[in-house]
GUNU-671887 format. One line per 3 residues: their letters; for each residue z, x, y of C-alpha. Coordinates in nm, 2 decimals. Example, Ala and Ser with C-alpha at 12.3 -4.5 7.8 and 13.67 -1.06 7.14 Angstrom:
// GUNU-671887
as> 0.78/1.23/-0.45  0.71/1.37/-0.11
//
This chain:
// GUNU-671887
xxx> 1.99/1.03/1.64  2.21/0.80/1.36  2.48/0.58/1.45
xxx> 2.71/0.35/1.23  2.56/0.08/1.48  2.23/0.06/1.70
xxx> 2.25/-0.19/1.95  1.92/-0.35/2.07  1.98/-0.49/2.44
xxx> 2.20/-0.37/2.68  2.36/-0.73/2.86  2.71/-0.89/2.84
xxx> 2.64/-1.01/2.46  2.50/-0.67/2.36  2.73/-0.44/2.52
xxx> 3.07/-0.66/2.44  2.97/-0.62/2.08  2.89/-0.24/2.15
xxx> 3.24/-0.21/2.26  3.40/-0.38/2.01  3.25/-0.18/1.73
xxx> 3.30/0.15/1.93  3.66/0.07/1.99  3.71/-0.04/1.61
xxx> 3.64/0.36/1.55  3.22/0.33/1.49  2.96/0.53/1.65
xxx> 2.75/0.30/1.85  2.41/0.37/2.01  2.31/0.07/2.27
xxx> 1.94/0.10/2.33  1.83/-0.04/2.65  1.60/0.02/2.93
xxx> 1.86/-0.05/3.20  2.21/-0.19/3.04  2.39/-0.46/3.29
xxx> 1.99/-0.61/3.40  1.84/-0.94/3.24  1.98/-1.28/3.24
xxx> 2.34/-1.12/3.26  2.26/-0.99/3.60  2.17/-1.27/3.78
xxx> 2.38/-1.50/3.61  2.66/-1.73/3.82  2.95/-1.61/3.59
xxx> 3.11/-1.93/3.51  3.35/-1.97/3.25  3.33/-2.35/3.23
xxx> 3.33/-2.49/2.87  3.43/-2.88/3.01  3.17/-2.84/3.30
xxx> 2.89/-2.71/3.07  2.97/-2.97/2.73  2.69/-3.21/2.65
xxx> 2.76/-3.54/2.45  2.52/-3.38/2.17  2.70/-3.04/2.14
xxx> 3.01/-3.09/2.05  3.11/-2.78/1.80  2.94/-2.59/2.09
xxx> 3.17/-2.70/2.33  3.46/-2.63/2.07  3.35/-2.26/2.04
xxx> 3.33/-2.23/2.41  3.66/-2.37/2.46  3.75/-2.08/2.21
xxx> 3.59/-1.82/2.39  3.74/-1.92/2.72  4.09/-1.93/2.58
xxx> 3.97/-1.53/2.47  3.88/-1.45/2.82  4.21/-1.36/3.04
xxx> 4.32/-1.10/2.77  3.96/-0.95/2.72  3.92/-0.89/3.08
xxx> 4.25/-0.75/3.09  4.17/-0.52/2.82  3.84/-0.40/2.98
xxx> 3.98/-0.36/3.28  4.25/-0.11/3.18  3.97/0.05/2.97
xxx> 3.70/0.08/3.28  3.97/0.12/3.53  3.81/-0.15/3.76
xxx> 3.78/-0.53/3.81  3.63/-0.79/3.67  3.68/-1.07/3.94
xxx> 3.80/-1.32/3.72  3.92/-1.62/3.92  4.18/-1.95/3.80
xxx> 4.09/-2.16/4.11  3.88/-2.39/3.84  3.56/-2.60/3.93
xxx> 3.54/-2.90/4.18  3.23/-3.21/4.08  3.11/-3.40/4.36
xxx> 2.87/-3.68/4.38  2.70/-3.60/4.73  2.60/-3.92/4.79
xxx> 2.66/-4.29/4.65  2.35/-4.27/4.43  2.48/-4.00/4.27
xxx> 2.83/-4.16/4.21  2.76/-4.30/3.86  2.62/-3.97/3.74
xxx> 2.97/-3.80/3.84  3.16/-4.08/3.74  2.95/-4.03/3.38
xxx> 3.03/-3.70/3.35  3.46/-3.81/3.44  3.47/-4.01/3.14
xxx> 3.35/-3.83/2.95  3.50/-3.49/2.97  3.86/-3.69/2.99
xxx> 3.76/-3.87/2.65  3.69/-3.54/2.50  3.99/-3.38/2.58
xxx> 3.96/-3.21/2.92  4.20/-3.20/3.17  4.04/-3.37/3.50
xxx> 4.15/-3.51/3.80  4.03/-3.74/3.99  4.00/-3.69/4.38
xxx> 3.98/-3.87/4.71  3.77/-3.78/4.98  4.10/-3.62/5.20
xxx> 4.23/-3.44/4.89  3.86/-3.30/4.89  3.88/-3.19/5.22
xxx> 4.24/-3.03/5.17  4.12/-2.83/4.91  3.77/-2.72/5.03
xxx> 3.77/-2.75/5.44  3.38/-2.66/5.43  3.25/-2.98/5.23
xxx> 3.07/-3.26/5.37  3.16/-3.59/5.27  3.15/-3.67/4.94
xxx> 3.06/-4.02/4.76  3.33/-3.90/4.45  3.46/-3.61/4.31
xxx> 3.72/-3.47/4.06  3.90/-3.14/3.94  3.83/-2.93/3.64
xxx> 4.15/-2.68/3.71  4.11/-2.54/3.32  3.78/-2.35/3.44
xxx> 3.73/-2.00/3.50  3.45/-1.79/3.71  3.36/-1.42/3.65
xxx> 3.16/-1.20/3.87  2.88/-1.12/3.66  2.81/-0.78/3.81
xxx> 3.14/-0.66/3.85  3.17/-0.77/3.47  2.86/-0.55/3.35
xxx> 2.99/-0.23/3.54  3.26/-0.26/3.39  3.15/-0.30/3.06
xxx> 2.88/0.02/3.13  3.22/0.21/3.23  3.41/0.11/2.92
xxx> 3.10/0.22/2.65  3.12/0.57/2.80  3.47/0.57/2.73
xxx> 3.48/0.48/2.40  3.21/0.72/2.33  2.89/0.46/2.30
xxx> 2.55/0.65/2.33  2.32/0.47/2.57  1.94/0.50/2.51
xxx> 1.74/0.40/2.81  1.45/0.29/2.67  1.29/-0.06/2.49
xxx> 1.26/-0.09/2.12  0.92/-0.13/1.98  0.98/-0.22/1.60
xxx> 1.29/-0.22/1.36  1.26/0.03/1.09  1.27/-0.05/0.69
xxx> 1.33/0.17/0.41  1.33/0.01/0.06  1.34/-0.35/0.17
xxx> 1.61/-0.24/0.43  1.62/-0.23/0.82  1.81/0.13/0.88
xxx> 1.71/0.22/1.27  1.48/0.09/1.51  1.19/0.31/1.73
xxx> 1.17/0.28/2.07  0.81/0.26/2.32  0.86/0.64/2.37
xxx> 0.85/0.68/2.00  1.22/0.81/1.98  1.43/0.69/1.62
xxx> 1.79/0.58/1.65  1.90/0.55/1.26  2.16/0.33/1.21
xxx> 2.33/0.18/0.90  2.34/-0.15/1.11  2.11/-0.31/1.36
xxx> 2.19/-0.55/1.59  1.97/-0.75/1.77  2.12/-0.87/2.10
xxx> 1.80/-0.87/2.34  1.83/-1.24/2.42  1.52/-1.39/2.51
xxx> 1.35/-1.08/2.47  1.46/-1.03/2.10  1.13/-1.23/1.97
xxx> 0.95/-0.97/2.10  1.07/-0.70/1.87  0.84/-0.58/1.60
xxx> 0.91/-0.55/1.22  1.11/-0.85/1.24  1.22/-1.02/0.88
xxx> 1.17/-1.36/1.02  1.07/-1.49/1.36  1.37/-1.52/1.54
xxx> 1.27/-1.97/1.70  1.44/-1.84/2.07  1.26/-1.98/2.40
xxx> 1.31/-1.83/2.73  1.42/-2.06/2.99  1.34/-1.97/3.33
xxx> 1.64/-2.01/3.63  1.60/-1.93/3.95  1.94/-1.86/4.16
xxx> 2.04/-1.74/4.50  2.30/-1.51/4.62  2.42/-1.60/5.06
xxx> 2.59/-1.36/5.26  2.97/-1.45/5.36  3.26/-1.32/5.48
xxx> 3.57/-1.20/5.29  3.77/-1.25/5.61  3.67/-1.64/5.62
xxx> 3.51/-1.76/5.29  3.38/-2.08/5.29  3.45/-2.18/4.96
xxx> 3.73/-2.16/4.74  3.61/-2.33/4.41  3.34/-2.35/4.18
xxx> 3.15/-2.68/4.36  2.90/-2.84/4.04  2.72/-3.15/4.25
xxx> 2.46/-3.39/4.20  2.27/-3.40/4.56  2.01/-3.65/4.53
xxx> 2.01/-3.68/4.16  1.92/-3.24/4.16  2.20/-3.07/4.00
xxx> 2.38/-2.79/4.18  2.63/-2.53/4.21  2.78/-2.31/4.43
xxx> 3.02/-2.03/4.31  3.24/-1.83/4.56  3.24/-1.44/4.52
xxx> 3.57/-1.20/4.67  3.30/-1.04/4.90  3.26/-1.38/5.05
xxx> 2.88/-1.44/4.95  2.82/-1.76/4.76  2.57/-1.75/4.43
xxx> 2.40/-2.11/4.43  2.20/-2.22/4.14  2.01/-2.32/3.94
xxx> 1.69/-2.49/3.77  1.64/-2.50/3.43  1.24/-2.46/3.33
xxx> 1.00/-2.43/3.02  0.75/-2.18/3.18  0.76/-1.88/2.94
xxx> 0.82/-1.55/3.09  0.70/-1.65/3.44  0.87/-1.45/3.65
xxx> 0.73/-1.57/3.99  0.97/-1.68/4.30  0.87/-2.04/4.35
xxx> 0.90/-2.16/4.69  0.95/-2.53/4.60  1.26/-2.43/4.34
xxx> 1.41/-2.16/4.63  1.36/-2.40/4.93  1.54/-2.71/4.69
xxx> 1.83/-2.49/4.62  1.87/-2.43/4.97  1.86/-2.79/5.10
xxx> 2.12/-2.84/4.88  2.32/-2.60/4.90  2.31/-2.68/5.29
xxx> 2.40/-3.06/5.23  2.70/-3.00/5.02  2.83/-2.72/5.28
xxx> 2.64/-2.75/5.61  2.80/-2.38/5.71  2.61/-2.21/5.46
xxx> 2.21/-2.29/5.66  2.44/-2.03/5.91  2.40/-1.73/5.64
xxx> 2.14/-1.49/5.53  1.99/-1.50/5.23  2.05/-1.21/5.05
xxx> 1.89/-1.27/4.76  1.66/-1.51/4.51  1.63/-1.42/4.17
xxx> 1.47/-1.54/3.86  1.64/-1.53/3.50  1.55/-1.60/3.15
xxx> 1.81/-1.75/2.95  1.76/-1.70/2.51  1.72/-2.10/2.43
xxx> 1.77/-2.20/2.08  1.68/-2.51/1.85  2.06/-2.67/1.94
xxx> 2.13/-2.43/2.25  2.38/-2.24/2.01  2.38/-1.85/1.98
xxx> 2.21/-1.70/1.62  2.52/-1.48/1.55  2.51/-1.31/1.24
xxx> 2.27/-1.18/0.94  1.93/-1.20/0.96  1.74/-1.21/0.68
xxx> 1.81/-0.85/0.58  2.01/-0.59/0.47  2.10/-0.42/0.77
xxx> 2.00/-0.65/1.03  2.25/-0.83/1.25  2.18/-1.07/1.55
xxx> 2.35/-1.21/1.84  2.13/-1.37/2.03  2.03/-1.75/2.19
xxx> 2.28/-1.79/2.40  2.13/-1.99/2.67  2.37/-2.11/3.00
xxx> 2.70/-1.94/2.75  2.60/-1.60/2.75  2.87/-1.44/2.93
xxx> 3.13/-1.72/2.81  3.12/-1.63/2.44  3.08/-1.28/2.51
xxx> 3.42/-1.24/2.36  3.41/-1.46/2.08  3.03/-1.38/1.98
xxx> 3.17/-0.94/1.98  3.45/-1.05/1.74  3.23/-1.26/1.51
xxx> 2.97/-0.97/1.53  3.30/-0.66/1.42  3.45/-0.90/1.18
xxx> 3.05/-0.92/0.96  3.03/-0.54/1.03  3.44/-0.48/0.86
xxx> 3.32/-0.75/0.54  3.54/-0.99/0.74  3.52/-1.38/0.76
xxx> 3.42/-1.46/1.16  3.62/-1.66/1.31  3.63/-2.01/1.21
xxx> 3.53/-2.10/1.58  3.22/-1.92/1.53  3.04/-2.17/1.28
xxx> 2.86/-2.32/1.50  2.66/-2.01/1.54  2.57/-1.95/1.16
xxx> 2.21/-1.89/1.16  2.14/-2.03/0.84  2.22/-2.38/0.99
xxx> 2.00/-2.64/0.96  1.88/-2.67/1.30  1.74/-2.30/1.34
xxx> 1.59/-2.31/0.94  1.41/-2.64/1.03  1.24/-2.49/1.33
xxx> 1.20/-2.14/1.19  0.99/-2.33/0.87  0.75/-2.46/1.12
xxx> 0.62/-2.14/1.26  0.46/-1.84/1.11  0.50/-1.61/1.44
xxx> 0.75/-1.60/1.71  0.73/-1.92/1.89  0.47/-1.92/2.18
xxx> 0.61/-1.96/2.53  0.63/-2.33/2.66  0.33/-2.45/2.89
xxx> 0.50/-2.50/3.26  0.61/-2.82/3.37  0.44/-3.05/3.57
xxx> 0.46/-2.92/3.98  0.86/-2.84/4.12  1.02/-3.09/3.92
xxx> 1.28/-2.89/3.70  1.55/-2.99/3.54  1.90/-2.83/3.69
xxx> 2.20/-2.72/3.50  2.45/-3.07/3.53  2.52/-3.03/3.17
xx> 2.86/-3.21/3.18  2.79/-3.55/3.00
//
């Protein structure tokens, strides 16, 4: 088969670029063994550019702020499209200290989103309580009402439903190798040894993507495992509200409320390759946290534990953009953001396939910039996976400050 566009990986970033194209008026084929899977499918959903900056990423943190401000009219847009929801929820994200140890780590993280530019709010214990009944005490806490929360799933469907609309081919199957004619990639050949042609290839397989053969350069992208949980609640009487992001013992946590009344609690951070194993250390710490912040939730069943494995990069920035080849476009690296800059990563990806400038929000993910080149110099071969840790000490995803 041909297409204007072949897209390689079917989760939020690849199939939000697959319908941007497709709506612009191209013919798109997304290639993926099961679209809406991967790190978009166990993901928490958050839309949180203040809760997720980092003192060192600060043109990160303005593209995400970009992308956020993107998100109520893209959601709107899809859902008219789909016909169906996205769960996108305003309530915003509360950060609680759990203890008094952990007080100067939230207090940290206060300053320094309020000197950047976000709004925050301080809180006392009772205006805590007010707004989320089901907390235990906390040591400190404040507001982040500019936050958003998506449900991940509900997101993908609806992104599966709107690619059928617009007339998107889905391949199920995974891509073995790019294809090159005269110094050119013009399709890529999947394990069952089917060709999808395309005058543009865009690799969106997150972590995955350095896996792909024929590749112009090696793409410097680690995976970074997460392991997250998913609790049963009731719609009828749901125990949370908000977004909660807590330190609990100096572990970072979150817990993120769903319409259905289940809560998603996450998540660890670790350099362990592709190791897809349920550790009982990371799943029973997530718990015991989970339980301390809201003692309710040791009442519900555990529905699920998942591991995911988000695309790291050199800077923890997305590679958007041309890859050293005609014909060759990537969108990939997009670590904790993924489903964030979904809408601002699909418009820089339509406006390089029109001859366009990307938007100027976008820069950060050029990737020519000097922190990708400087790692990609330094390796011959896609980067090997990292050696694990030492025993259940991972890092956890506090990023703000």
């Amino acid at each position: 088969m041909r297409a204007d566009l072949a897209v390689v990986g079917g989760g939020v970033v690849g199939m939000s670029c697959a319908w941007a194209a497709a709506e612009a008026g191209m013919s798109v084929a997304l290639v993926d063994p099961s679209p809406g899977s991967g790190a978009s499918g166990v993901a928490a959903g958050m839309l949180a550019p203040a809760t997720e900056s980092q003192f060192t990423e600060a043109e990160l943190s303005k593209a995400n702020v970009a992308s956020l401000a993107m998100w109520p009219l893209f959601a709107e847009r899809l859902e008219r499209r789909s016909r169906s929801e996205v769960g996108l929820r305003t309530e915003g994200t509360l950060v609680v200290a759990a203890g008094p140890p952990d007080r100067p780590v939230v207090e940290q993280a206060r300053t320094f989103l309020a000197e950047t530019g976000f709004a925050v709010i301080r809180l006392s214990s009772r205006e805590l309580r007010a707004m989320e009944p089901s907390l235990s005490s906390a040591a400190g806490a404040f507001a982040v009402p500019g936050d958003l929360q998506v449900d991940n799933r509900a997101l993908l469907s609806a992104l599966q439903a709107a690619l059928a609309e617009s007339g998107v081919v889905t391949v199920r199957s995974k891509v073995a190798a790019l294809e090159w004619r005269d110094g050119a990639v013009v399709g890529a050949t999947t394990l069952g040894g089917t060709s999808v042609e395309a005058a543009t290839v865009l690799l969106a397989a997150g972590a995955w993507s350095t896996g792909i053969g024929q590749l112009p350069a090696p793409l410097p992208l680690r995976p970074v495992k997460g392991h997250i949980l998913r609790l049963e609640g009731d719609p009828a009487k749901p125990l949370l509200s908000h977004t909660v992001r807590a330190v609990v013992s100096g572990r970072a946590c979150y817990l993120v409320p769903r319409a259905d009344g289940s809560v998603v609690v996450g998540a660890t951070m670790e350099d362990r390759g592709f190791d897809g194993r349920l550790m009982a250390g990371a799943v029973g710490d997530l718990l015991e946290d989970a339980r301390t912040l809201v003692p309710a939730l040791g009442e519900t069943a555990l529905a699920e534990a998942s591991v995911g494995f988000r695309p790291g990069s050199p800077d923890n920035a997305p590679l958007v953009g041309r890859w050293h080849a005609d014909g060759l476009l990537v969108a990939c690296g997009h670590h904790r953001n993924g489903i964030l800059l979904a809408p601002l990563t699909a418009d820089a990806i339509l406006a390089t396939l029109e001859g366009s400038e990307p938007p100027p929000a976008a820069a950060a993910f050029d990737p020519s910039r000097p922190a990708v080149a400087a790692v990609r110099r330094k390796v011959a071969s896609p980067p090997p996976s990292p050696v694990a840790g030492a025993g259940r000490n991972t890092d956890r995803e506090m990023s703000v400050g």
